[in-house]
C-alpha positions as CSV (number, residue, x, y, z in Angstrom):
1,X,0.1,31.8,-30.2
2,X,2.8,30.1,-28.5
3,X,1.7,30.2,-25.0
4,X,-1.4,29.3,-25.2
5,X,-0.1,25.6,-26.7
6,X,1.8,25.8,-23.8
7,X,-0.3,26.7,-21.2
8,X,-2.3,23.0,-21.4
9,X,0.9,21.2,-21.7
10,X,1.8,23.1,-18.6
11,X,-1.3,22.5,-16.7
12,X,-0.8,19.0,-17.4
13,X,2.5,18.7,-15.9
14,X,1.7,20.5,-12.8
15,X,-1.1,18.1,-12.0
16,X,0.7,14.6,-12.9
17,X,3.4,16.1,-10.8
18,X,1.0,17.1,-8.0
19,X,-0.5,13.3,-8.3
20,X,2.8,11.7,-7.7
21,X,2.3,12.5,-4.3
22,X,-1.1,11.9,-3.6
23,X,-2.8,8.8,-2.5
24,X,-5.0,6.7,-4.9
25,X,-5.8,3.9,-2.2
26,X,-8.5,4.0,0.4
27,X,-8.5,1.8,3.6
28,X,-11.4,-0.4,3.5
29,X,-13.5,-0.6,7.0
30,X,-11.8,-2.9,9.6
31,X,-8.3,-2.1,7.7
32,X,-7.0,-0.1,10.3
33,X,-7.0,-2.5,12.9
34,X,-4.9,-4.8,11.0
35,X,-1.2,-4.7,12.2
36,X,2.4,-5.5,10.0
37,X,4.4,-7.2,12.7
38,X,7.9,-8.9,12.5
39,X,7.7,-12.5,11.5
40,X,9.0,-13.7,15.5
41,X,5.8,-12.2,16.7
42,X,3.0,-14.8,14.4
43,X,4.2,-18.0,16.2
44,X,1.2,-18.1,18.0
45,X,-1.1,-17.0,15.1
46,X,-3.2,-18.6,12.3
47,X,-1.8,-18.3,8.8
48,X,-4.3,-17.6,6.0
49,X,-2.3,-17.0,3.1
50,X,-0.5,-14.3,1.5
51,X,-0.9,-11.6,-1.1
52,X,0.9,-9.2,-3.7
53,X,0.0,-5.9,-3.7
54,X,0.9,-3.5,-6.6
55,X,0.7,0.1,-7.2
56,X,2.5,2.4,-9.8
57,X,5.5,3.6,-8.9
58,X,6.0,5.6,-11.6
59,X,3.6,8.0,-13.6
60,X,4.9,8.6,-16.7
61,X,8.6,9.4,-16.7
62,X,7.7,10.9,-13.1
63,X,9.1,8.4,-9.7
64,X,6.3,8.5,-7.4
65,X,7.5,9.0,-3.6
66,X,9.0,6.2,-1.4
67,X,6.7,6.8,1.2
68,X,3.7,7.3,-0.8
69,X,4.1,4.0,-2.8
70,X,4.8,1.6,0.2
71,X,1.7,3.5,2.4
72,X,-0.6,2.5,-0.7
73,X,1.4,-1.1,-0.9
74,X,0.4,-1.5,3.4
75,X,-3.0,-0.2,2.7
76,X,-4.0,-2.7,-0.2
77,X,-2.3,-5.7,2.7
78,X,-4.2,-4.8,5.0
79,X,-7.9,-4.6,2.8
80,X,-6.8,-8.0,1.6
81,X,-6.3,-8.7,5.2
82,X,-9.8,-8.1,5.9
83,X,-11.4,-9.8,2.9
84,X,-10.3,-12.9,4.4
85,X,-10.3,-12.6,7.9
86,X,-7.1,-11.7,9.0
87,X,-5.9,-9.2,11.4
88,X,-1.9,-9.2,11.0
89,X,0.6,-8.8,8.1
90,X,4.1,-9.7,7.6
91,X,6.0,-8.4,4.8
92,X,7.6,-10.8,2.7
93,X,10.9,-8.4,1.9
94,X,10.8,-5.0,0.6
95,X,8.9,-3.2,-1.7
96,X,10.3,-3.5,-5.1
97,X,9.1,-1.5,-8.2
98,X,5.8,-0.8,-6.5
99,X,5.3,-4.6,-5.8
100,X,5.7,-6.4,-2.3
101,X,4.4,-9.2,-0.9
102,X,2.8,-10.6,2.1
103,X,1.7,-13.3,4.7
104,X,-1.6,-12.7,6.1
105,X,-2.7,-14.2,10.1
106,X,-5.4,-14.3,12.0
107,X,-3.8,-13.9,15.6
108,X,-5.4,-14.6,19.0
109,X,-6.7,-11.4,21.2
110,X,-3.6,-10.2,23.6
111,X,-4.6,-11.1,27.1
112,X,-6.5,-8.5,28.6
113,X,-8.2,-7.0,25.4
């Protein structure tokens, strides 16, 4: 009788573990153009404004990966990027807690594109 209590409670934790790495963020069309660049490079660009993105860092008593968490943190940028007409992203700091900010730009074409 035992196992089969177990068995759920089992299932369970195999897929929130399995979800910790999985991505729960899709790229919105256009988002892949948009670039994170270092702030020296937005001199010549326009600034639109800035946004937070936030994801869960942590299911449960379960850490979510580093690189899973700041890949969904980029790709939420970057589809705010896009709802307002921006093509580049610079990162305010690092990602902290599943939170980071950033400063959105709209930046002139590089010559010959």
């Amino acid at each position: 009788m035992k196992s089969s209590v177990c068995l759920p409670a089992a299932v369970l934790l195999a897929g929130l573990l399995a979800s910790t790495g999985c991505t729960w963020v899709d790229p919105v069309p256009g988002a892949s153009r948009v670039t994170l660049v270092m702030p020296q490079h937005v001199g010549h660009c326009q600034p639109l404004g800035t946004t937070t993105s936030q994801v869960k860092a942590q299911v449960g008593p379960i850490h979510r990966s580093e690189s899973k968490v700041q890949e969904e943190l980029l790709t939420l940028a970057r589809n705010s990027a896009v709802e307002i007409g921006g093509d580049t992203l610079v990162a305010e700091g690092p990602p902290s807690q599943g939170t980071q900010r950033f400063r959105i730009y709209k930046c002139p074409p590089a010559p010959g594109t």
